[in-house]
Structure formats: C-alpha cells, structure tokens
N, C-alpha and C positions, 0 to 999 in steps of 0.2 A: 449689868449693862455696860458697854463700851463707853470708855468715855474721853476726852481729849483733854491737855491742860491748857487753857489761856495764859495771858504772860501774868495776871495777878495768882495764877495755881490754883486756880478754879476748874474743878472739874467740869465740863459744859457734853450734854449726852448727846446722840445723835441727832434724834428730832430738832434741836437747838440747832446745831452745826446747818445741820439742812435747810431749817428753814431761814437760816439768816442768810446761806447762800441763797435762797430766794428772793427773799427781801433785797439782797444787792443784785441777783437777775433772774426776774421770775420767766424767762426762756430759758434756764438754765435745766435742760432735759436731763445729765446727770444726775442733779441733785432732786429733782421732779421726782423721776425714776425709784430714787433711794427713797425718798420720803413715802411714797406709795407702799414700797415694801416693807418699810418702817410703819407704817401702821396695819398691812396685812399681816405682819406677825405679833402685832398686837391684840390681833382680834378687831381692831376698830374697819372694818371692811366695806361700812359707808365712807367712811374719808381715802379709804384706798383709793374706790373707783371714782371720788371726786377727782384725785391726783392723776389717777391711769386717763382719766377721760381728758382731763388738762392737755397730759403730757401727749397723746393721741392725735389732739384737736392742733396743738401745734409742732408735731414733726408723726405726723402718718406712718413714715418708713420706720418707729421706733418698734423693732420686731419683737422683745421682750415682754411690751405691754402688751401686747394682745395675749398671750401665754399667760400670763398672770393676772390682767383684767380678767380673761377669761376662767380663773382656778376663782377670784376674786367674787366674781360673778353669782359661779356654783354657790360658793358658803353663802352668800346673800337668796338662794334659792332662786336666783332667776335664769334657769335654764335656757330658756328662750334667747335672752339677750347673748348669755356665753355663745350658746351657738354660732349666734349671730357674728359674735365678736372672735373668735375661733377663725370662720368663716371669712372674713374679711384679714386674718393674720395670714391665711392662708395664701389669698391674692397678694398682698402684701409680700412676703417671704419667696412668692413661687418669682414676682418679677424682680427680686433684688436678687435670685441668685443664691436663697440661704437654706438651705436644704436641712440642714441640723436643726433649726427653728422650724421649721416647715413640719418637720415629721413629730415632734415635740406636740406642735400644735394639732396636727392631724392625731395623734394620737389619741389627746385631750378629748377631740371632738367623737373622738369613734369611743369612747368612754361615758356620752352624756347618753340619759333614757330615750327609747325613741318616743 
C-alpha cells in the first residue's frame, strides 16, 4: 500500500492521510472523494457510499461521484439506486458542460439489467 513518511519516519497509509485531512476539513471534497475510493477498492462498499453520498450532499456538481457511487452501488446490489444515481450524473454533467463524464456515465447506465 502507499504510503507517506511523517517528520518522526513514520510510515502513515492513505486512509490516515485522508482522514486527517478531514478531520482538519470535513468539506474538503478532495480528500472526501479519495477516501470513498479508498475504501471502494477495498471492498468496504458500505462506507464508500456513506463518503460518495457526503461528498454529493455537499457539492452536487462533483461529477466523478456519481460514476463511481454509481459502479459502487452495483456491487452493493442496488441497481435501482445506481440508476437513479447514473441518472441524475447525467443531468449533472449534461449542464456543466462535461461530455467525457456524461458518456462514462451514460454508458454505465445502458450496462444496468432492465
């Protein structure tokens, strides 16, 4: 695993790094963001979509959570919600302008069972 040194040469892993930027600002969407994917690829897929639904609730325009809530979603089996959550990246993305996320997502969604 990745890992940084502190000034006593202590190795400190990601999760740490991240959550202590939270802990000094927990609107810090950055580090929100990493943390989410930091535990989607750990499998922990309930605390992703705590962190995607945080990071959501406060900056809406954050066009990469809905992509990944919505992959995040899938492995938790709730198709319904991905959609949902797809679905609204999609408005999202169509009025910002971001066409590369937009088809990304659109993708995803023409991927889920009907």
């Amino acid at each position: 695993m990745w890992a940084e040194w502190d000034n006593s040469g202590m190795a400190t892993n990601r999760l740490e790094i991240l959550e202590q930027m939270l802990a000094a600002d927990a609107n810090n969407t950055f580090a929100r963001y990493g943390l989410a994917m930091e535990f989607a690829k750990s499998h922990e897929y309930s605390r992703a979509m705590e962190e995607f639904r945080t990071l959501l609730a406060q900056d809406p325009n954050y066009a990469a959570a809905y992509y990944h809530g919505g992959q995040t979603l899938e492995k938790l089996g709730e198709v319904e919600e991905a959609r949902r959550i797809y679905q609204r990246g999609i408005e999202v993305t169509t009025a910002k302008g971001d066409s590369h996320t937009r088809a990304e997502i659109e993708a995803a969604l023409d991927l889920l069972p009907i």
